[in-house]
N, CA, C and O of each residue as an XYZ file, in Angstrom:
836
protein
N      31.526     19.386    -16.802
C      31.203     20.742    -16.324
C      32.364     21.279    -15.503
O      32.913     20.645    -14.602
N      32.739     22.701    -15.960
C      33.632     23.309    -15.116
C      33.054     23.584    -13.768
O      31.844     23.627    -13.549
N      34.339     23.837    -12.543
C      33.875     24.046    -11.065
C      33.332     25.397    -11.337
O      32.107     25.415    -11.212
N      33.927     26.691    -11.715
C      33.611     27.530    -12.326
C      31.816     27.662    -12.434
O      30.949     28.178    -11.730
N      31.839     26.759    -13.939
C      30.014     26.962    -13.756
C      29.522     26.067    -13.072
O      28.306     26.259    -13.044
N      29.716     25.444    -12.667
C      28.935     24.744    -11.205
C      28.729     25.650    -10.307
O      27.703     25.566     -9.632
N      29.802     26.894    -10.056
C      29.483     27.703     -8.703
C      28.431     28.490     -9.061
O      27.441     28.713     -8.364
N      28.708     29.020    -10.434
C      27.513     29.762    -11.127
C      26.271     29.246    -11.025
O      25.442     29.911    -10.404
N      25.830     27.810    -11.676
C      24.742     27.229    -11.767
C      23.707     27.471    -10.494
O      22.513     27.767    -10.530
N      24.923     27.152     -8.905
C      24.733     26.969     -7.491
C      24.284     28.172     -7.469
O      23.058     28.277     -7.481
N      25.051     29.348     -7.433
C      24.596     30.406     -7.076
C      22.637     30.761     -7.841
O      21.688     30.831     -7.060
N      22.481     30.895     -9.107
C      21.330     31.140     -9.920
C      20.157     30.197     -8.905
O      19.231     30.779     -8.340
N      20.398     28.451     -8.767
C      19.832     27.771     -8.087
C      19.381     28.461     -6.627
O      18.329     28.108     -6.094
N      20.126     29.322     -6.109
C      19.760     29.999     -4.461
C      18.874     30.868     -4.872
O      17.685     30.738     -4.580
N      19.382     31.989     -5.690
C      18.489     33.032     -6.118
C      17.277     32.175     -6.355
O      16.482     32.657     -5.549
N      16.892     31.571     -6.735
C      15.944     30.668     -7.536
C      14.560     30.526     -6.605
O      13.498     31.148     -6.574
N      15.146     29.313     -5.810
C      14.619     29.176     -4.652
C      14.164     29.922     -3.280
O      13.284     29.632     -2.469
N      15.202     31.114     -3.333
C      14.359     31.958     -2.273
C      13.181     32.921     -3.087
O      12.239     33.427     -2.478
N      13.410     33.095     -4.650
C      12.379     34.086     -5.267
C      11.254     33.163     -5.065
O      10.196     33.792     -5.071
N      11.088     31.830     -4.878
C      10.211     30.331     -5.012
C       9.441     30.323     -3.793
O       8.302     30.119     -4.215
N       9.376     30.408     -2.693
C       9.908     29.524     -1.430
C       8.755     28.555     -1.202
O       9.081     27.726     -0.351
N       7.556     28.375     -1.652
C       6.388     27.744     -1.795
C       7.066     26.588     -2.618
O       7.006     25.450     -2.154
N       7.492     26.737     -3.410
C       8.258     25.159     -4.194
C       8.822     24.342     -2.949
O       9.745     24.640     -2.191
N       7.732     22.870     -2.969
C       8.468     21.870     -2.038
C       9.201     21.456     -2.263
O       9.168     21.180     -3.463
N      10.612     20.950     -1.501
C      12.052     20.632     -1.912
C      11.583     19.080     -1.994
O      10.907     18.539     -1.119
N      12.108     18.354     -3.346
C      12.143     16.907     -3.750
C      13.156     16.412     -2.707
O      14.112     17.146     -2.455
N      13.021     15.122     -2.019
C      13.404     14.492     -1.300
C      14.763     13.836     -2.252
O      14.492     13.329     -3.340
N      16.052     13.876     -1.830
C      16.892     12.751     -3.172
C      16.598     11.205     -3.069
O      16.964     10.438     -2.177
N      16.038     10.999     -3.908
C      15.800      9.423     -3.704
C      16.947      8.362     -4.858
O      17.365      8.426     -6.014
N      17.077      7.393     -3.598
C      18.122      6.370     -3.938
C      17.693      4.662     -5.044
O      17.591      3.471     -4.751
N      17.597      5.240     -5.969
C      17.124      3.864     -6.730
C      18.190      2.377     -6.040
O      19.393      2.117     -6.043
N      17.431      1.965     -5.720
C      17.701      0.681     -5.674
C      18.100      0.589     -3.729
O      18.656     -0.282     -3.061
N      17.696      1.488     -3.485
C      17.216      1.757     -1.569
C      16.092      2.336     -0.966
O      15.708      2.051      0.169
N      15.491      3.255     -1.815
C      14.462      3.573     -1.556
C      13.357      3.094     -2.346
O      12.268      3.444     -1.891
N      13.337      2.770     -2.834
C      12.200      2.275     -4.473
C      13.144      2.037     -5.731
O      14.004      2.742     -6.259
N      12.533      0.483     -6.064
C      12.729     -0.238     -6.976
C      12.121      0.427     -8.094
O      11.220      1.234     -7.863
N      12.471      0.210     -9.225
C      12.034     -0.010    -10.670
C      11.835     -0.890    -11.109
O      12.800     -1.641    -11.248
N      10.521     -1.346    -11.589
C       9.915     -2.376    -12.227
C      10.647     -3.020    -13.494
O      10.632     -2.325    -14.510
N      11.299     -4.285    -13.564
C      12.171     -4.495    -14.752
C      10.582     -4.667    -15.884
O      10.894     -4.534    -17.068
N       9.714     -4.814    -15.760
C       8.568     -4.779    -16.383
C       6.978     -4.218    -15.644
O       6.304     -4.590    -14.684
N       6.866     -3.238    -16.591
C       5.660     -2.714    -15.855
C       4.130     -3.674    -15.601
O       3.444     -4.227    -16.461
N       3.930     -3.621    -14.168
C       2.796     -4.080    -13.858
C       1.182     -3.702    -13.913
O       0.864     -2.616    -13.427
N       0.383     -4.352    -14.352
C      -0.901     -3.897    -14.651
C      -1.250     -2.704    -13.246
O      -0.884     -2.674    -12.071
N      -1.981     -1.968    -13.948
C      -2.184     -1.151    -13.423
C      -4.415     -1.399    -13.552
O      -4.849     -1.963    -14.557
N      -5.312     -0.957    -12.576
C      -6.133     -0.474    -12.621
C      -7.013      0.475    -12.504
O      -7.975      0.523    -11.738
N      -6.531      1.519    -13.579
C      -6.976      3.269    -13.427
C      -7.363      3.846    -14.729
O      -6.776      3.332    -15.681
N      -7.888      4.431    -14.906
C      -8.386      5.597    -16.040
C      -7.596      5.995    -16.078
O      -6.633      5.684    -15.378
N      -7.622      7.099    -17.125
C      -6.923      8.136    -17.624
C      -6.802      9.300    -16.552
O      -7.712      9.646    -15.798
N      -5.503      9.857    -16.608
C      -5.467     11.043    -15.279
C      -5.121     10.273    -14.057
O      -4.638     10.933    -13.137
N      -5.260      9.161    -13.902
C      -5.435      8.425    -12.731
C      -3.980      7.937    -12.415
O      -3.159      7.619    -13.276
N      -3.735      7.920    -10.787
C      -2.518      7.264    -10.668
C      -3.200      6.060     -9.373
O      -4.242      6.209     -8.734
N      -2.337      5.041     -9.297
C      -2.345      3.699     -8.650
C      -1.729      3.365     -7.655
O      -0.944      2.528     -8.100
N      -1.527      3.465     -6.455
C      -0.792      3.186     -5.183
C      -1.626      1.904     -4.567
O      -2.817      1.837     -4.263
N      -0.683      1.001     -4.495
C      -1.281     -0.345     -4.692
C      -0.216     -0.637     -2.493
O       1.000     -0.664     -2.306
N      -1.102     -0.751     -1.624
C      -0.089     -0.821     -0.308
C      -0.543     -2.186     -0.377
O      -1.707     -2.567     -0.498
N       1.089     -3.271     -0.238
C       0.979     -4.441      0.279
C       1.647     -5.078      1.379
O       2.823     -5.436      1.447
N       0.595     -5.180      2.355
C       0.066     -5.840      3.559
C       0.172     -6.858      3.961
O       0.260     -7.839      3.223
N       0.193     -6.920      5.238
C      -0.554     -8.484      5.810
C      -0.982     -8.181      7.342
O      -0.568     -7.293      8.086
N      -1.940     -9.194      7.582
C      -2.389     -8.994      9.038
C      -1.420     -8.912     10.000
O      -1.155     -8.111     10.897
N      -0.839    -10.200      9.489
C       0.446    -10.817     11.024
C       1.372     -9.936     10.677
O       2.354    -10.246     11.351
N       1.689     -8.838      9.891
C       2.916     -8.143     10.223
C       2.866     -7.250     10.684
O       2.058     -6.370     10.385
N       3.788     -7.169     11.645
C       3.978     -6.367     13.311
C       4.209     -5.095     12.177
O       3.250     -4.322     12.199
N       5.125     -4.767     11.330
C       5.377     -3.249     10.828
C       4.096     -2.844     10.056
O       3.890     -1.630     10.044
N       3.459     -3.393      9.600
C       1.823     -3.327      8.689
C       1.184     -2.511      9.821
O       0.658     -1.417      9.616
N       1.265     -3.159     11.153
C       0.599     -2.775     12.091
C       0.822     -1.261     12.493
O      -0.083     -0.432     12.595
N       2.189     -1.027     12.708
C       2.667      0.094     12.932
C       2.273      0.946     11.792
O       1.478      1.811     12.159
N       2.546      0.995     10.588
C       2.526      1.779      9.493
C       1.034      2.138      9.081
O       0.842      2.981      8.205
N       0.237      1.651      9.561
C      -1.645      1.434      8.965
C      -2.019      3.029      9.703
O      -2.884      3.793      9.275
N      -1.306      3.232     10.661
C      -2.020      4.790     11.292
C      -1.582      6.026      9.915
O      -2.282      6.935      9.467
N      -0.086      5.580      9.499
C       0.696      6.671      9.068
C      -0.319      6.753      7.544
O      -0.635      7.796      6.972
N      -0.674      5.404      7.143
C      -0.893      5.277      5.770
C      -2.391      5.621      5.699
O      -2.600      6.189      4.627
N      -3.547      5.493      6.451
C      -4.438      6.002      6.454
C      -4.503      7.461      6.553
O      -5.327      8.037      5.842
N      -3.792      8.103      7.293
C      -4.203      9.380      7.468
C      -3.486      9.980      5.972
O      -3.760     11.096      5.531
N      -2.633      9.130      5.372
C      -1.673      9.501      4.089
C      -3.019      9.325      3.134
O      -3.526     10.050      2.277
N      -3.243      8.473      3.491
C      -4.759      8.106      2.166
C      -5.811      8.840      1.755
O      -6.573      8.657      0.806
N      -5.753     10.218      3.074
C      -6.999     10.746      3.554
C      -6.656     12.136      3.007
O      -7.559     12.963      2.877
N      -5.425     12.420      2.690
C      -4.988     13.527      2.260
C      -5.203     13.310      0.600
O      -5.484     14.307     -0.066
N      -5.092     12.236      0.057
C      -4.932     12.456     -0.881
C      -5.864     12.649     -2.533
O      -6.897     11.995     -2.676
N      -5.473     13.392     -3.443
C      -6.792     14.518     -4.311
C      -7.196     13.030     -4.928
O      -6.557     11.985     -4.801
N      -8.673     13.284     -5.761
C      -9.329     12.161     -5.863
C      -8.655     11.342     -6.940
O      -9.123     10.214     -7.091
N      -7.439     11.764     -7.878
C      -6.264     11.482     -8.804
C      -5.490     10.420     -8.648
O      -4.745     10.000     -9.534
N      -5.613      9.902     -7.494
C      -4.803      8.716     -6.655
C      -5.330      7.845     -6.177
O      -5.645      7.695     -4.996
N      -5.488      7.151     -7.081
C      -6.242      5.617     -6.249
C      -5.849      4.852     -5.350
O      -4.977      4.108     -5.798
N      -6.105      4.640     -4.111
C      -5.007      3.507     -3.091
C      -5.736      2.725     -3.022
O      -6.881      2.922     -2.616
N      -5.293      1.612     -3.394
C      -6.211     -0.055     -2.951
C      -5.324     -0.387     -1.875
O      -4.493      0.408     -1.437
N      -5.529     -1.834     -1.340
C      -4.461     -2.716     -0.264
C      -5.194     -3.963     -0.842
O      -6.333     -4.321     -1.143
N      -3.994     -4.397     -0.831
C      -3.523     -5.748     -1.101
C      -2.925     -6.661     -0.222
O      -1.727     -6.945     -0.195
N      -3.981     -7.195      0.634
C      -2.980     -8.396      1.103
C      -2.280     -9.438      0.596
O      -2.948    -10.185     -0.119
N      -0.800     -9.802      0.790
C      -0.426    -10.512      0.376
C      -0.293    -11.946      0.732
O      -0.125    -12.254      1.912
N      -0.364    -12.945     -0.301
C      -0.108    -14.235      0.019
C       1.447    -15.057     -0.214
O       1.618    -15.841     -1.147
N       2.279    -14.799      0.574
C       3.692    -15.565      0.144
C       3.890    -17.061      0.520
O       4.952    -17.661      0.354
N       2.713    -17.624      1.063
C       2.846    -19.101      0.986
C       0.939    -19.306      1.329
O       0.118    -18.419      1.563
N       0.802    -20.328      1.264
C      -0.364    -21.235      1.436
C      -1.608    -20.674      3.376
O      -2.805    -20.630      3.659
N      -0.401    -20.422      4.038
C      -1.056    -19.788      5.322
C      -1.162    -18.164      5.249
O      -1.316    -17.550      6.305
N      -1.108    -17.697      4.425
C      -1.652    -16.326      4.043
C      -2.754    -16.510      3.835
O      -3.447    -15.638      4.360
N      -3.315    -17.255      3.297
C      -4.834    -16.996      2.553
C      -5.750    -16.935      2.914
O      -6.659    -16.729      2.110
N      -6.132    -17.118      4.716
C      -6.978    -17.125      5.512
C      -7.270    -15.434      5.345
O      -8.221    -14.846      4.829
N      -5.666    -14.769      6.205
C      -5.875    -13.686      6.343
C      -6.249    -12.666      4.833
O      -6.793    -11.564      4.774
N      -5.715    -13.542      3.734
C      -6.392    -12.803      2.621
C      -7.897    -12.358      2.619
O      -8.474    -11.286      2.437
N      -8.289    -13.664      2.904
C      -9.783    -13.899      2.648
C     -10.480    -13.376      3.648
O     -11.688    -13.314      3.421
N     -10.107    -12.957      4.734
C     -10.259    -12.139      5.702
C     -10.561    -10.952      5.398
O     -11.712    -10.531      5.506
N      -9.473    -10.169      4.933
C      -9.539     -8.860      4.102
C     -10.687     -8.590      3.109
O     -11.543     -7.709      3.027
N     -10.358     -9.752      2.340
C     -11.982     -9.345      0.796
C     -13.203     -9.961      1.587
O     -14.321     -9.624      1.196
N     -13.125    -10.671      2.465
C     -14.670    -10.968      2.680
C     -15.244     -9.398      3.476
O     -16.318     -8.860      3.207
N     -13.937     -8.729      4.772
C     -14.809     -7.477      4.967
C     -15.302     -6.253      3.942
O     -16.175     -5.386      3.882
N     -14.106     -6.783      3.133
C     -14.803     -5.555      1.922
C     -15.697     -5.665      1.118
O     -16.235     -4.652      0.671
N     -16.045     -6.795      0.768
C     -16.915     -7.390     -0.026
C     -18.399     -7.012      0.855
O     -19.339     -6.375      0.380
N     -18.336     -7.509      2.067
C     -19.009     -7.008      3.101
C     -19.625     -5.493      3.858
O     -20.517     -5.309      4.685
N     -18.867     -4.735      3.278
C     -18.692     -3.053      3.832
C     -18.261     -2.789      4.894
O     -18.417     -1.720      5.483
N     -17.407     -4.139      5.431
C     -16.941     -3.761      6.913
C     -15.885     -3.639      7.228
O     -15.488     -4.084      8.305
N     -14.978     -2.888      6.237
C     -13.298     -2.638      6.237
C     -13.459     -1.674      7.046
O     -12.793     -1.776      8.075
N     -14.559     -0.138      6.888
C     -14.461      0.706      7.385
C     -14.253      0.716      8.571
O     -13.576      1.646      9.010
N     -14.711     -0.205      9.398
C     -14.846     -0.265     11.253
C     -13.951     -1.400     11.656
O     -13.459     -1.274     12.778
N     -13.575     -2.685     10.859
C     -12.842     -3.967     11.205
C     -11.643     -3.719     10.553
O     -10.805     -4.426     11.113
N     -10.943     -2.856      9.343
C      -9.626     -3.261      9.049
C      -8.646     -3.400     10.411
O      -7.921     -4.347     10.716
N      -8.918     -1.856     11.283
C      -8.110     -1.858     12.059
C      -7.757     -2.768     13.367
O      -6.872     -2.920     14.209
N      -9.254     -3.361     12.914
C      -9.899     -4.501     14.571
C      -9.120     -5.832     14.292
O      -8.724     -6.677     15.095
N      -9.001     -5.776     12.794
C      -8.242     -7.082     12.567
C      -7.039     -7.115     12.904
O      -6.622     -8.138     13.447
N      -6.021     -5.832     12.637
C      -4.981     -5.528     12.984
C      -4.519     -5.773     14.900
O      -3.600     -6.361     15.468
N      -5.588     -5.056     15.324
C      -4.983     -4.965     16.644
C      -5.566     -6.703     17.339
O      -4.992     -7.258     18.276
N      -6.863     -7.321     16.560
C      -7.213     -8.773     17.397
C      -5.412     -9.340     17.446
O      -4.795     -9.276     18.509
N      -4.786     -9.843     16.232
C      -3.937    -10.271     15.963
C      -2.956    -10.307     16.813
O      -2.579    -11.327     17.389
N      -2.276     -8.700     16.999
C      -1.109     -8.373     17.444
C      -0.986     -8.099     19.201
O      -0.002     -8.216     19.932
N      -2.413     -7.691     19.522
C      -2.705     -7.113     20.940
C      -3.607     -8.431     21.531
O      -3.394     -8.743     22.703
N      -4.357     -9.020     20.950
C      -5.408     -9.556     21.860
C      -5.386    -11.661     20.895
O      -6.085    -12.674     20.929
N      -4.123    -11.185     20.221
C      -3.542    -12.721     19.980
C      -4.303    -13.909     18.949
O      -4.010    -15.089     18.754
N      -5.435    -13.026     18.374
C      -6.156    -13.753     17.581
C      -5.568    -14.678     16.620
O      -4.613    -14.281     15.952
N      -6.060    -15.977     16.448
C      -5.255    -16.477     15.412
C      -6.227    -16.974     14.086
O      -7.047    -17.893     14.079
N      -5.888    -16.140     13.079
C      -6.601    -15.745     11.877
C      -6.556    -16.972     10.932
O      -6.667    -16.896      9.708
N      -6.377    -18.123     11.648
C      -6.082    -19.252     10.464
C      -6.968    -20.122      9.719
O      -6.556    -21.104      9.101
N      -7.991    -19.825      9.765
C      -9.575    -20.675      8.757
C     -10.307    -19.553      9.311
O     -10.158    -18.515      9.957
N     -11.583    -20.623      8.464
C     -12.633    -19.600      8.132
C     -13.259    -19.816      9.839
O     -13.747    -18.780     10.290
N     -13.282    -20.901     10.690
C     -14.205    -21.200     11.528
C     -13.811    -19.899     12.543
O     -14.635    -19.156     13.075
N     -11.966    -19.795     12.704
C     -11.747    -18.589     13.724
C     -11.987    -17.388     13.046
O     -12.671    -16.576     13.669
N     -11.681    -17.132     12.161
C     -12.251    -15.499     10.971
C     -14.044    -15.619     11.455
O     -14.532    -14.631     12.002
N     -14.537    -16.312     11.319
C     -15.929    -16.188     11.445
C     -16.435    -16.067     13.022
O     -17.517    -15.679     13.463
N     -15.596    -16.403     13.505
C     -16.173    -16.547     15.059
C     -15.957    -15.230     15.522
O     -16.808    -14.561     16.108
N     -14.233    -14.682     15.117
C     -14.691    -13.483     15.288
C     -14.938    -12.425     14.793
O     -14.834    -11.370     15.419
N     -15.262    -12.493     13.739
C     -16.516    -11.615     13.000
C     -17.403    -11.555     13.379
O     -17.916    -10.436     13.385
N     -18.172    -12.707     13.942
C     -19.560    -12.583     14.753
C     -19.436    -11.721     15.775
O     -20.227    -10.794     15.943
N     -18.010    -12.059     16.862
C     -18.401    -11.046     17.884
C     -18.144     -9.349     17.063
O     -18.459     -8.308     17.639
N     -17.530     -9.387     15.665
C     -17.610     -7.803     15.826
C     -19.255     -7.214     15.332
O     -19.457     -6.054     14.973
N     -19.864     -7.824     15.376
C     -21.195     -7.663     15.079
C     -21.633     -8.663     13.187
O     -22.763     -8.921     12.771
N     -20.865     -8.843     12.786
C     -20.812     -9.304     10.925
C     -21.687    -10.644     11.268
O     -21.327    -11.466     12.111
N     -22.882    -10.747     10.499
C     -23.463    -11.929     10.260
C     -23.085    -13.116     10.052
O     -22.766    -13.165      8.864
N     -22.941    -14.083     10.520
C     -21.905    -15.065     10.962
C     -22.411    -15.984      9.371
O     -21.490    -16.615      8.853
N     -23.176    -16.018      8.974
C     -23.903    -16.729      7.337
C     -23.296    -16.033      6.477
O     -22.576    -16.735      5.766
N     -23.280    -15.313      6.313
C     -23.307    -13.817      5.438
C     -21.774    -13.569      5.519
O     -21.323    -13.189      4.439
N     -20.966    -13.670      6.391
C     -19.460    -13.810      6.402
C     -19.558    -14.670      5.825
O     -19.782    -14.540      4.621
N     -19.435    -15.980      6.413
C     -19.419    -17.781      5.698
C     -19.113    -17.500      4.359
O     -18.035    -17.256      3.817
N     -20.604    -17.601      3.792
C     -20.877    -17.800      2.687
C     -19.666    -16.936      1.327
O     -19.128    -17.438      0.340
N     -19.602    -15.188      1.994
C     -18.957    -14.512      1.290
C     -17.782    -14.809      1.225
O     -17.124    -14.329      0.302
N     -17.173    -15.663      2.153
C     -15.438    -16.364      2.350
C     -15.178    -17.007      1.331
O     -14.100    -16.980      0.737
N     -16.441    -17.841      0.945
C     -16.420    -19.058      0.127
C     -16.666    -18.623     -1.600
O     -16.532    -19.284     -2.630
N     -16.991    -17.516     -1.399
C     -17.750    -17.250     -2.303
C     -16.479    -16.928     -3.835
O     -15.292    -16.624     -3.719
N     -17.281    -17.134     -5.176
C     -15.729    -17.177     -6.133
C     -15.386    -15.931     -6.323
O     -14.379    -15.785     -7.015
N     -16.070    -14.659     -5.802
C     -15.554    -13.113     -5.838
C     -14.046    -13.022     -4.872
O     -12.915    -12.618     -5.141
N     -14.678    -13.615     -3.633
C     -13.296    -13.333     -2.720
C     -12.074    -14.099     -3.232
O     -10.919    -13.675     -3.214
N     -12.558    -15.492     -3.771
C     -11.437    -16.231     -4.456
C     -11.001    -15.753     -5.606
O      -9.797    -15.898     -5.821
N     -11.935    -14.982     -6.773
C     -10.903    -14.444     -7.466
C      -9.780    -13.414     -7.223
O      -8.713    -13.527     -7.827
N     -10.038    -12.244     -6.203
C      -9.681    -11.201     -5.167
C      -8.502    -11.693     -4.983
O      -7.559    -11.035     -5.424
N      -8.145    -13.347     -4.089
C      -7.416    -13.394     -3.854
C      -5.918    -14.099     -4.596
O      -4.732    -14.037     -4.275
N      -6.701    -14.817     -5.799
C      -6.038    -14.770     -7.050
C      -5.206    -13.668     -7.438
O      -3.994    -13.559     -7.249
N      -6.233    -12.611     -8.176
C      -5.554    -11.398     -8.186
C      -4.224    -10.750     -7.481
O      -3.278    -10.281     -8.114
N      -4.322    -10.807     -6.124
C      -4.011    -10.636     -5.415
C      -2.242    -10.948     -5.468
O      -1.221    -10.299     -5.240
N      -2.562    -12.229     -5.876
C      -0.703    -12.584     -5.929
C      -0.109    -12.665     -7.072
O       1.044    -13.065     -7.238
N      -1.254    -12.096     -8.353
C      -0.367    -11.837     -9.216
C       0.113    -10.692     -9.243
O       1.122    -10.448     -9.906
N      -0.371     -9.992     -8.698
C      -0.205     -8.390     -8.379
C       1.215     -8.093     -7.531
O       2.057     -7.309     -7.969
N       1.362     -8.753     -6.371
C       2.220     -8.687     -5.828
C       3.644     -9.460     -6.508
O       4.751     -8.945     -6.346
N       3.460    -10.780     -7.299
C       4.288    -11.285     -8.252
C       4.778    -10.363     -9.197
O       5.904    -10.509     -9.674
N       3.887     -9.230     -9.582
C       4.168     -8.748    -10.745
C       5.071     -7.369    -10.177
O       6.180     -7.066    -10.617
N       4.657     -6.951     -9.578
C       5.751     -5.928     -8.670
C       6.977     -6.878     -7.751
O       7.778     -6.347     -6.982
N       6.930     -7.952     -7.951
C       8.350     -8.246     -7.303
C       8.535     -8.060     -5.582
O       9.605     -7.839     -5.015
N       7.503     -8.177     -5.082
C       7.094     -7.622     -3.232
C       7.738     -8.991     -3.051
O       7.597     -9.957     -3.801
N       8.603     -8.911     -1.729
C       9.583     -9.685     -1.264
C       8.969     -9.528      0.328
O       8.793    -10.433      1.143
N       8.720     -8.153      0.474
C       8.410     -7.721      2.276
C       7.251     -6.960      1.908
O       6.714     -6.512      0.895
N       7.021     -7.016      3.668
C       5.752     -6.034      3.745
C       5.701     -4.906      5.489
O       5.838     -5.242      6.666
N       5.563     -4.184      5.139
C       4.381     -3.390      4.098
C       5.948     -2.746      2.550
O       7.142     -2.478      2.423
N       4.838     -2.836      1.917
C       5.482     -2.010      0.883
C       4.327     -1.454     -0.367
O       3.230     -2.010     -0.429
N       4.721     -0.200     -1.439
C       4.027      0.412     -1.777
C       4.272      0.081     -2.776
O       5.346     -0.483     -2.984
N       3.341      0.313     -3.801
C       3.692      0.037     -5.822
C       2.905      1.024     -6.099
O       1.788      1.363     -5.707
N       3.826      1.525     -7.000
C       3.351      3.100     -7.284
C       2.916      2.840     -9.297
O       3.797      2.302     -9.967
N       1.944      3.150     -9.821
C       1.413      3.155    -10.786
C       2.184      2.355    -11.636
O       2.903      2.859    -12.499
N       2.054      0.633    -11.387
C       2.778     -0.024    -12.103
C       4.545     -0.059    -12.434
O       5.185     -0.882    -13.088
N       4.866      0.796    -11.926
C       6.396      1.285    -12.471
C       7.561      0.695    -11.213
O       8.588      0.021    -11.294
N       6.853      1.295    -10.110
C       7.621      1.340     -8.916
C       7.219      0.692     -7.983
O       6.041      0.340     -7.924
N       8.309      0.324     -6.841
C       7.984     -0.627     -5.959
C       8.869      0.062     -4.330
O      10.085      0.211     -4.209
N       8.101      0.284     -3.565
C       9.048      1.094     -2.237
C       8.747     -0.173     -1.339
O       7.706     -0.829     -1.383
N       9.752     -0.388     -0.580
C       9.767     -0.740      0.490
C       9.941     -0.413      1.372
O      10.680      0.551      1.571
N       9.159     -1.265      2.589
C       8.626     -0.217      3.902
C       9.641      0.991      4.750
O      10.409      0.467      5.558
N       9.681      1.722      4.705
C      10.722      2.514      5.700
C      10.130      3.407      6.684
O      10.742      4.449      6.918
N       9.030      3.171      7.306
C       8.379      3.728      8.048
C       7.973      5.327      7.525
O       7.742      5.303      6.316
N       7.841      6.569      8.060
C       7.479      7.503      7.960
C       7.826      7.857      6.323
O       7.069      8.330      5.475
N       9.679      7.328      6.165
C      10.073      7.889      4.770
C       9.106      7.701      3.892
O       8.711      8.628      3.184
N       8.431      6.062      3.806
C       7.643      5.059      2.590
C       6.798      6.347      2.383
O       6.985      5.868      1.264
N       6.141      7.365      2.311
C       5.320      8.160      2.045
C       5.876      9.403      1.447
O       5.348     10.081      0.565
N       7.155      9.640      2.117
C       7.722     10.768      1.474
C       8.311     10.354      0.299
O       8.711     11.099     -0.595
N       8.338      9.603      0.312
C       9.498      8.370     -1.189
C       7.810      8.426     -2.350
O       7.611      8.929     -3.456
N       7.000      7.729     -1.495
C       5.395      7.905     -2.799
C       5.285      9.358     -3.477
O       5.399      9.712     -4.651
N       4.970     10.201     -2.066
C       4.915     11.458     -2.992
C       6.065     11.840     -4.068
O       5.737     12.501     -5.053
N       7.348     11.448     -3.897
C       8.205     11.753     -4.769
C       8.210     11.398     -6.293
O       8.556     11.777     -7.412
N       7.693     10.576     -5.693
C       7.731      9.464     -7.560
C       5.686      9.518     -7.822
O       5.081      9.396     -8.886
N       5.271      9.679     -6.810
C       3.698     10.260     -7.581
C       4.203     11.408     -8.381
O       4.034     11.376     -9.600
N       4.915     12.604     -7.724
C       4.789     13.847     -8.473
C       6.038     13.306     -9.894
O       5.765     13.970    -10.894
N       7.206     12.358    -10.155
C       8.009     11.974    -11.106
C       6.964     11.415    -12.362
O       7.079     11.738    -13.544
N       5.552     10.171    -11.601
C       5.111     10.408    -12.654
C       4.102     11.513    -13.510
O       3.998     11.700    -14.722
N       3.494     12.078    -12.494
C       3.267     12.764    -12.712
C       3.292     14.104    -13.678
O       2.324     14.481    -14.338
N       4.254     14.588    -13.646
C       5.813     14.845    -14.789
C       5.627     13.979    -16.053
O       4.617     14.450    -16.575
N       6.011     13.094    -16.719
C       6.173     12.277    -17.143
C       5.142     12.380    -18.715
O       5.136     11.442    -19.511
């Protein structure tokens, strides 16, 4: 391309945008700094129309902790087109408490009031999430049926959950956490406030698509 029509192109592009001004400006995103590309696409679980934002987590991480305000209220915005699950992840053998932690409250209905309780026991008030006997003890004090936890810990739903769980994160290639997987394709890693402006970017790319 001549400089010539480049100035041209530039110029048409201004006109463009101020006749626009409601058009949100795309963020430039950096493959291979801001979000990965999947060298193979990962299962996805959505219908048709549907897109997949898969956030993977963990209790003990101090940035999970930080990022859970930004990503909820991100979750809360978004049209019913966008599915967000969380995924805790397991990268060795002492994850799996806090996995099972996670699917037993959901399994339970008590993500709604404990995700965040789990977050702050951990980081603020030092809980240590490592079997079922301390997960259960304090579950009891958050009011959760101390049987009824038990049992659901043990139970082969939460164990398949947490199966799942690391193939999911295997299959997106998650190294750190928090990080996002965007409808099988893509993989962001955490960057605080950006990790959301980087989702919407590549929600609306596939989107497109």
């Amino acid at each position: 391309m001549q400089r010539r029509d480049f100035h041209r192109l530039t110029l048409a592009g201004a006109t463009l945008a101020a006749l626009s001004p409601r058009l949100p400006a795309q963020p430039a995103l950096r493959e291979g700094t801001d979000y990965r590309r999947l060298a193979r696409p990962a299962p996805v679980d959505t219908g048709p129309g549907q897109i997949e934002v898969l956030e993977f987590f963990s209790y003990s991480c101090i940035h999970c902790y930080r990022f859970e305000p930004l990503m909820t209220a991100w979750m809360r915005r978004q049209p019913k087109e966008i599915v967000v699950r969380r995924v805790p992840v397991g990268f060795s053998a002492a994850f799996e408490p806090l996995q099972r932690l996670y699917y037993t409250l959901e399994a339970l209905g008590r993500l709604g009031d404990l995700h965040e309780r789990a977050f702050k026991a951990v980081h603020e008030e030092r809980e240590r999430f490592n079997g079922l006997e301390a997960a259960a003890a304090w579950a009891a004090r958050q009011g959760v049926d101390r049987n009824a936890f038990t049992q659901t810990w043990q139970s082969f739903g939460v164990s398949g959950k947490v199966k799942r769980a690391i193939q999911l994160q295997d299959a997106y290639e998650v190294d750190a956490t928090p990080s996002l997987g965007i409808a099988g394709r893509f993989l962001i890693p955490g960057q605080a406030e950006r990790t959301l402006v980087v989702a919407d970017a590549l929600i609306a790319r596939v989107r497109q698509a």
